[in-house]
C-alpha positions, 0 to 999 in steps of 0.5 A, a space after each residue: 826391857 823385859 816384864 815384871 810382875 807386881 806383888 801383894 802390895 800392887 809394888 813392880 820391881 823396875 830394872 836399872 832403877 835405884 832407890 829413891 828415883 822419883 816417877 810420875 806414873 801416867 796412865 794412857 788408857 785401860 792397860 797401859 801405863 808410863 813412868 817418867 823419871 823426875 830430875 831433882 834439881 841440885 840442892 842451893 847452897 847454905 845462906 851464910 848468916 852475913 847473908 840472911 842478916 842483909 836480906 831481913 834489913 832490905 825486906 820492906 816488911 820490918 816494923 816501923 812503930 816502935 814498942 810502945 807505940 805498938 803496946 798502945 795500939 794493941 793494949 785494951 786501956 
Protein backbone atom coordinates (compact mmCIF):
# COMPACT_ATOMS: atom_id res chain seq x y z
CA UNK A 1 0.00 0.00 0.00
CA UNK A 2 2.44 2.17 0.50
CA UNK A 3 3.66 4.72 3.58
CA UNK A 4 1.93 8.00 4.72
CA UNK A 5 3.05 10.50 6.62
CA UNK A 6 0.90 12.27 9.65
CA UNK A 7 0.56 15.67 9.68
CA UNK A 8 0.58 18.53 12.51
CA UNK A 9 -2.60 17.21 13.81
CA UNK A 10 -1.17 13.69 14.29
CA UNK A 11 -4.03 13.12 10.72
CA UNK A 12 -2.85 10.05 8.03
CA UNK A 13 -4.23 10.12 4.73
CA UNK A 14 -5.44 6.54 4.04
CA UNK A 15 -5.42 5.51 0.48
CA UNK A 16 -8.78 3.86 -0.95
CA UNK A 17 -10.67 5.00 1.88
CA UNK A 18 -13.61 7.50 1.77
CA UNK A 19 -14.98 10.16 4.28
CA UNK A 20 -16.90 9.05 7.09
CA UNK A 21 -15.57 5.20 7.16
CA UNK A 22 -15.38 4.62 10.47
CA UNK A 23 -12.02 2.50 12.29
CA UNK A 24 -11.09 0.91 15.51
CA UNK A 25 -7.42 1.55 15.60
CA UNK A 26 -5.61 -1.05 17.60
CA UNK A 27 -2.27 -0.85 18.84
CA UNK A 28 -0.25 -4.28 18.80
CA UNK A 29 3.02 -3.03 20.29
CA UNK A 30 5.50 0.16 20.26
CA UNK A 31 5.28 0.95 16.56
CA UNK A 32 2.74 -0.97 15.09
CA UNK A 33 -0.70 -0.16 14.65
CA UNK A 34 -4.12 -1.63 12.89
CA UNK A 35 -7.00 -0.19 11.32
CA UNK A 36 -9.91 -2.25 11.22
CA UNK A 37 -12.77 -0.76 9.19
CA UNK A 38 -16.31 -0.99 11.25
CA UNK A 39 -19.47 -1.94 9.03
CA UNK A 40 -22.43 0.23 10.01
CA UNK A 41 -25.37 -1.96 10.10
CA UNK A 42 -28.16 -0.30 7.43
CA UNK A 43 -30.63 1.68 8.76
CA UNK A 44 -34.35 0.29 10.20
CA UNK A 45 -37.17 1.42 8.69
CA UNK A 46 -39.27 4.46 9.85
CA UNK A 47 -42.09 3.23 12.68
CA UNK A 48 -45.23 4.17 10.96
CA UNK A 49 -47.85 5.87 13.59
CA UNK A 50 -50.13 2.74 13.26
CA UNK A 51 -47.16 1.12 14.57
CA UNK A 52 -46.22 2.91 17.47
CA UNK A 53 -49.82 3.37 18.69
CA UNK A 54 -49.84 -0.61 18.85
CA UNK A 55 -46.62 -0.92 20.63
CA UNK A 56 -47.61 1.75 23.54
CA UNK A 57 -51.24 -0.27 24.30
CA UNK A 58 -49.19 -3.71 24.28
CA UNK A 59 -46.54 -2.01 26.74
CA UNK A 60 -47.13 -3.12 30.37
CA UNK A 61 -45.88 0.06 31.39
CA UNK A 62 -49.35 2.34 31.15
CA UNK A 63 -50.92 3.81 33.96
CA UNK A 64 -53.60 1.93 35.85
CA UNK A 65 -54.74 4.73 38.29
CA UNK A 66 -57.09 7.11 36.95
CA UNK A 67 -56.28 11.06 37.41
CA UNK A 68 -57.54 11.80 40.51
CA UNK A 69 -56.68 9.00 41.92
CA UNK A 70 -53.13 9.69 41.21
CA UNK A 71 -53.84 13.56 42.23
CA UNK A 72 -54.60 11.93 45.79
CA UNK A 73 -51.76 9.88 46.09
CA UNK A 74 -49.21 12.51 45.09
CA UNK A 75 -51.04 15.87 46.44
CA UNK A 76 -49.99 17.01 50.08
CA UNK A 77 -53.70 17.74 51.74
Amino acid sequence: MGTVRADGKRRVVVPGVKPGDVFDVQRLGEERYVLVRLHRPPPLPSVTREQCLEAMSRSPLRMTLSWDQLKQLTREP
